[in-house]
VMD Tcl script that builds the backbone (N, CA, C; Angstrom):
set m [mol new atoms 219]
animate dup $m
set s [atomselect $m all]
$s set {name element resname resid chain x y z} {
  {N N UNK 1 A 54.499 91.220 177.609}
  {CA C UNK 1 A 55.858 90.863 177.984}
  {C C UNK 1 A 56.335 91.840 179.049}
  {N N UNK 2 A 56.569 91.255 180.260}
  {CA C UNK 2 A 57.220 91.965 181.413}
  {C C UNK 2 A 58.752 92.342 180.638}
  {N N UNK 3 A 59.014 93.830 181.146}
  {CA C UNK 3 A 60.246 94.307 180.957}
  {C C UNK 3 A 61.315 93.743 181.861}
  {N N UNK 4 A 61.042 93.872 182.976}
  {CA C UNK 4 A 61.744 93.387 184.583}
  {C C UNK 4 A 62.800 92.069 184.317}
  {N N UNK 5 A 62.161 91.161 183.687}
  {CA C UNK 5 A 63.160 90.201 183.343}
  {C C UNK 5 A 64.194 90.111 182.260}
  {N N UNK 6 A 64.083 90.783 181.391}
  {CA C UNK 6 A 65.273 91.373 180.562}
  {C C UNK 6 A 66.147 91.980 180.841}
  {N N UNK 7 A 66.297 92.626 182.063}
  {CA C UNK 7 A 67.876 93.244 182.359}
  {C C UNK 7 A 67.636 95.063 181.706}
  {N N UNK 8 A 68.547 95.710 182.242}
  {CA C UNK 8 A 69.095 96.707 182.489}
  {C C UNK 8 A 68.708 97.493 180.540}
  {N N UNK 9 A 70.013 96.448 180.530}
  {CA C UNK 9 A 70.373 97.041 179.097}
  {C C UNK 9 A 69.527 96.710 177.894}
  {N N UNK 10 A 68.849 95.609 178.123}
  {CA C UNK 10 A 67.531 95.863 176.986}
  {C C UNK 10 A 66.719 96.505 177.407}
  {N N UNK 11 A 66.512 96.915 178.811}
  {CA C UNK 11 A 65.385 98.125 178.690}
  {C C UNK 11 A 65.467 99.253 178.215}
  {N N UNK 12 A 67.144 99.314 178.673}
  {CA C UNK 12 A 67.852 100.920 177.662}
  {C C UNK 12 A 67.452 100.956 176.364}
  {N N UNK 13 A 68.265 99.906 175.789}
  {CA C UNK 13 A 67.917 99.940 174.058}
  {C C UNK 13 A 66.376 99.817 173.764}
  {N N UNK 14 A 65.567 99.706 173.911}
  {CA C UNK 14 A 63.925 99.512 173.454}
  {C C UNK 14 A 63.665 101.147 173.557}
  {N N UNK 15 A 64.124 101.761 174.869}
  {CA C UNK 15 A 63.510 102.717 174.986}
  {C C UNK 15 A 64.415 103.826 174.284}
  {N N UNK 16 A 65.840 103.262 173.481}
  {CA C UNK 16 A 66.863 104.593 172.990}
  {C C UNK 16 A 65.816 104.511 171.402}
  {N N UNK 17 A 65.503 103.283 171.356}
  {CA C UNK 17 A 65.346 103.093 169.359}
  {C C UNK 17 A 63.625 103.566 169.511}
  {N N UNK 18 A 62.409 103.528 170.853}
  {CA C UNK 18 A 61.048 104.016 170.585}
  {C C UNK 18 A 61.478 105.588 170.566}
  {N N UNK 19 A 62.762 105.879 170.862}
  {CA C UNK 19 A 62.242 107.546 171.385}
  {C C UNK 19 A 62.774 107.751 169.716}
  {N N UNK 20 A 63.741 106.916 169.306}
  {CA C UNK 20 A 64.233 107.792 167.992}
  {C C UNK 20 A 63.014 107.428 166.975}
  {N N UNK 21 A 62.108 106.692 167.063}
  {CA C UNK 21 A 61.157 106.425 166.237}
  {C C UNK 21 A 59.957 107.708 166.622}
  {N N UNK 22 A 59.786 107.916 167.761}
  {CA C UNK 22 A 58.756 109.327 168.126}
  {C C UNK 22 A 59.463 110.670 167.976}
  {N N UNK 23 A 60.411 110.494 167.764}
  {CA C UNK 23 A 61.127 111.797 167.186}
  {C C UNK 23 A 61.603 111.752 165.132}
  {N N UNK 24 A 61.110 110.504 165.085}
  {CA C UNK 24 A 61.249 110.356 163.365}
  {C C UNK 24 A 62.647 110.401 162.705}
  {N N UNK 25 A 63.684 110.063 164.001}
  {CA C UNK 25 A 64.676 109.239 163.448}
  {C C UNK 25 A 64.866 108.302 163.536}
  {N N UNK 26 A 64.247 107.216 163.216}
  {CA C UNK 26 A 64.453 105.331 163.274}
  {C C UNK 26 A 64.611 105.181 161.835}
  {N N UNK 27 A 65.482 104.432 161.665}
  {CA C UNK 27 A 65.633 104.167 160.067}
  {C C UNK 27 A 65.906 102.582 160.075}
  {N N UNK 28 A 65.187 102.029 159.359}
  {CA C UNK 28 A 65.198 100.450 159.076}
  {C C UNK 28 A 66.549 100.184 158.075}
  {N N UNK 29 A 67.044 98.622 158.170}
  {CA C UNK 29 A 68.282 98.250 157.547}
  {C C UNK 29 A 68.944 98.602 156.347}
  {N N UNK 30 A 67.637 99.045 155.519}
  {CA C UNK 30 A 67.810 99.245 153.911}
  {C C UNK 30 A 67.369 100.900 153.884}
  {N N UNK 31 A 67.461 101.744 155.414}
  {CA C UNK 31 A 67.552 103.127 154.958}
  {C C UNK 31 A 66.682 103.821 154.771}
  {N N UNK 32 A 65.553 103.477 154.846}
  {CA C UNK 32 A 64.272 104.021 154.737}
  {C C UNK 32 A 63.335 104.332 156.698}
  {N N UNK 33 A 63.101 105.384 156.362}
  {CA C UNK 33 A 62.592 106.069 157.534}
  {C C UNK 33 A 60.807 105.317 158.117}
  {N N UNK 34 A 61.317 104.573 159.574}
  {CA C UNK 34 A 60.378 104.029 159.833}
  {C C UNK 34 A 59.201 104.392 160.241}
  {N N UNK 35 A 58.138 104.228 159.758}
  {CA C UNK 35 A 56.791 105.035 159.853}
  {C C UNK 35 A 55.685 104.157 160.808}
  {N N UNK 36 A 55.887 102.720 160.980}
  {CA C UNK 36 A 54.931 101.741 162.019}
  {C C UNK 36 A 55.100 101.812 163.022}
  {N N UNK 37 A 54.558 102.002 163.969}
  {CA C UNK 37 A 55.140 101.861 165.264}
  {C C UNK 37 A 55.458 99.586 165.716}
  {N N UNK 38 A 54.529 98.797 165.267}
  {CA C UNK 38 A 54.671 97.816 165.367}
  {C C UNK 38 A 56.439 97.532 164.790}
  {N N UNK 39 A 56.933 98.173 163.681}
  {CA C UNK 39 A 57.905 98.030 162.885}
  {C C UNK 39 A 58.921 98.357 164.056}
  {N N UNK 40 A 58.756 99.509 164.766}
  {CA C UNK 40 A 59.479 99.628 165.627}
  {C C UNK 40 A 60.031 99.458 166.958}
  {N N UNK 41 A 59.121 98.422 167.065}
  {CA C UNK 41 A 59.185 97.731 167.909}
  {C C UNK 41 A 60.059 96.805 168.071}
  {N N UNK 42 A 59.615 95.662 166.758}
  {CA C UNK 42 A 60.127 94.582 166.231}
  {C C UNK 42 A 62.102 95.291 166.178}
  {N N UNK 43 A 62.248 96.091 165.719}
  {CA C UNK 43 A 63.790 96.751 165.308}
  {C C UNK 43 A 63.889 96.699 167.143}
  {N N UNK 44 A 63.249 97.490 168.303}
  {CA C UNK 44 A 63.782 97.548 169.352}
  {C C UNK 44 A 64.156 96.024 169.956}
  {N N UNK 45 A 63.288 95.356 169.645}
  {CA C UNK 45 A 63.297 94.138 170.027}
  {C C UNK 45 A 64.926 93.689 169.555}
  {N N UNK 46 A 64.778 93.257 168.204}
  {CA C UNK 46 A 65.992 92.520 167.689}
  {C C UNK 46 A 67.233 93.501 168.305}
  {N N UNK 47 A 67.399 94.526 168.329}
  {CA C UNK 47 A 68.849 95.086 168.842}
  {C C UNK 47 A 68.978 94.828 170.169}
  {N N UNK 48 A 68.099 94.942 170.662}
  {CA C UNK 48 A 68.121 94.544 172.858}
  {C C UNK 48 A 68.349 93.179 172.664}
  {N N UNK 49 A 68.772 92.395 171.383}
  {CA C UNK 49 A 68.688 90.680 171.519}
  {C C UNK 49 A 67.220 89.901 172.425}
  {N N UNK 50 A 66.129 90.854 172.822}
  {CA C UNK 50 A 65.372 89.992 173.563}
  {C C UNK 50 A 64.297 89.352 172.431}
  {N N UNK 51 A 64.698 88.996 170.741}
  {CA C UNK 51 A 63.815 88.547 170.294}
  {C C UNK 51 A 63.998 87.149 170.047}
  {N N UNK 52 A 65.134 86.503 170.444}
  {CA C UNK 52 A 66.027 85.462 170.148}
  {C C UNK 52 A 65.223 83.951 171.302}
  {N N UNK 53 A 64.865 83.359 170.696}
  {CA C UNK 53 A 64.073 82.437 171.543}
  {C C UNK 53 A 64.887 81.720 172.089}
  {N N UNK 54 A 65.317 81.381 173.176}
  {CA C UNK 54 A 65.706 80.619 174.116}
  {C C UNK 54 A 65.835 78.788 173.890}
  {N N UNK 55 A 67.014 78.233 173.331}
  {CA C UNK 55 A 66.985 76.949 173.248}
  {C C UNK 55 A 67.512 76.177 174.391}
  {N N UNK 56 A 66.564 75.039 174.183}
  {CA C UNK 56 A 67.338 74.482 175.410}
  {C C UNK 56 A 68.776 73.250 174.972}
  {N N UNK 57 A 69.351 72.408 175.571}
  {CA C UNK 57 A 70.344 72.267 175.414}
  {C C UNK 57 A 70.278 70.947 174.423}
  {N N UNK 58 A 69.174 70.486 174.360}
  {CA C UNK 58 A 68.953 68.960 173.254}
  {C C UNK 58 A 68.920 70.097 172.206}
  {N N UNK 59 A 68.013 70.901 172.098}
  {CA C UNK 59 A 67.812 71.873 170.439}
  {C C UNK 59 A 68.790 72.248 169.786}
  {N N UNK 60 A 69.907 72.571 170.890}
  {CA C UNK 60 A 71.379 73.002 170.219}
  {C C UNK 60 A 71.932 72.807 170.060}
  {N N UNK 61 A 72.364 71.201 170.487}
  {CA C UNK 61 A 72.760 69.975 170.519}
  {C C UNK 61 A 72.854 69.695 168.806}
  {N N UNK 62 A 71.374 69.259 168.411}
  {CA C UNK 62 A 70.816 68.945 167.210}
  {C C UNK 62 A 71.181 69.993 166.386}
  {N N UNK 63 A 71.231 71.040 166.974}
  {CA C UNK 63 A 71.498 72.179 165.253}
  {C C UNK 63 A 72.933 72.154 165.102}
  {N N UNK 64 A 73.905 72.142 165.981}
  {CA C UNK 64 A 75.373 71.704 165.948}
  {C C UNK 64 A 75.615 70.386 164.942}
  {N N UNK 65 A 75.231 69.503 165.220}
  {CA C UNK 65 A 75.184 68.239 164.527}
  {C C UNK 65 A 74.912 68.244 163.224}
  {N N UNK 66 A 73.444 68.792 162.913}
  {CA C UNK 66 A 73.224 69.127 161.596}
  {C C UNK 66 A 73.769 69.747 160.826}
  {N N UNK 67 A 74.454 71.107 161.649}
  {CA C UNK 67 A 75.690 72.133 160.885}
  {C C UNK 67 A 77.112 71.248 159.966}
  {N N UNK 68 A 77.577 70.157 161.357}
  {CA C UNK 68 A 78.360 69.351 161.014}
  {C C UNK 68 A 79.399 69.728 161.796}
  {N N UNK 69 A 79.046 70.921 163.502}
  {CA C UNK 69 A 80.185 71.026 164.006}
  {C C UNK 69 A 80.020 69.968 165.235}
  {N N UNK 70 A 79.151 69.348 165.252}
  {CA C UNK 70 A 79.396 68.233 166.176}
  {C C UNK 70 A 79.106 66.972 166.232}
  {N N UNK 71 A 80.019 65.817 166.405}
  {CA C UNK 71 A 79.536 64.342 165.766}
  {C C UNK 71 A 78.867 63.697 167.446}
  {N N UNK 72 A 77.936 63.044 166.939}
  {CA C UNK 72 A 76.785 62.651 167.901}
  {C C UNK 72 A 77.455 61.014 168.070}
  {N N UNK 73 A 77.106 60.594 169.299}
  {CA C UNK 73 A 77.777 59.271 169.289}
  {C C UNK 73 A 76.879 58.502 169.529}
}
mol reanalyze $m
mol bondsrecalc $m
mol representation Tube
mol addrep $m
């Protein structure tokens, strides 16, 4: 995965949450001190939002509908 297309500020955050994981302060949701580096990744990922897959506009369409916030005609 190219960094370049994510923008500014998820490159910041990936690289604020790997350094606190190589310095052995990353702590996962439930508080416990993260020891994987894969683990910490996944955590850099989800906070930079770049883990969020990209829908296109029929997909979101359909999950609106299904929710019940939008009536389909």
């Amino acid at each position: 995965m190219e960094m370049a297309e994510h923008g500014k500020h998820g490159q910041a955050k990936v690289h604020t949450v790997l350094s606190e994981f190589k310095r052995g302060t990353l702590h996962s949701g439930s508080g416990g001190r993260v020891t994987s580096r894969k683990q910490a990744i996944a955590i850099a990922m989800s906070e930079a939002g770049l883990s969020r897959k990209k829908k296109g506009l029929k997909e979101h369409t359909a999950d609106l509908a299904r929710k019940g916030k939008l009536r389909m005609k």
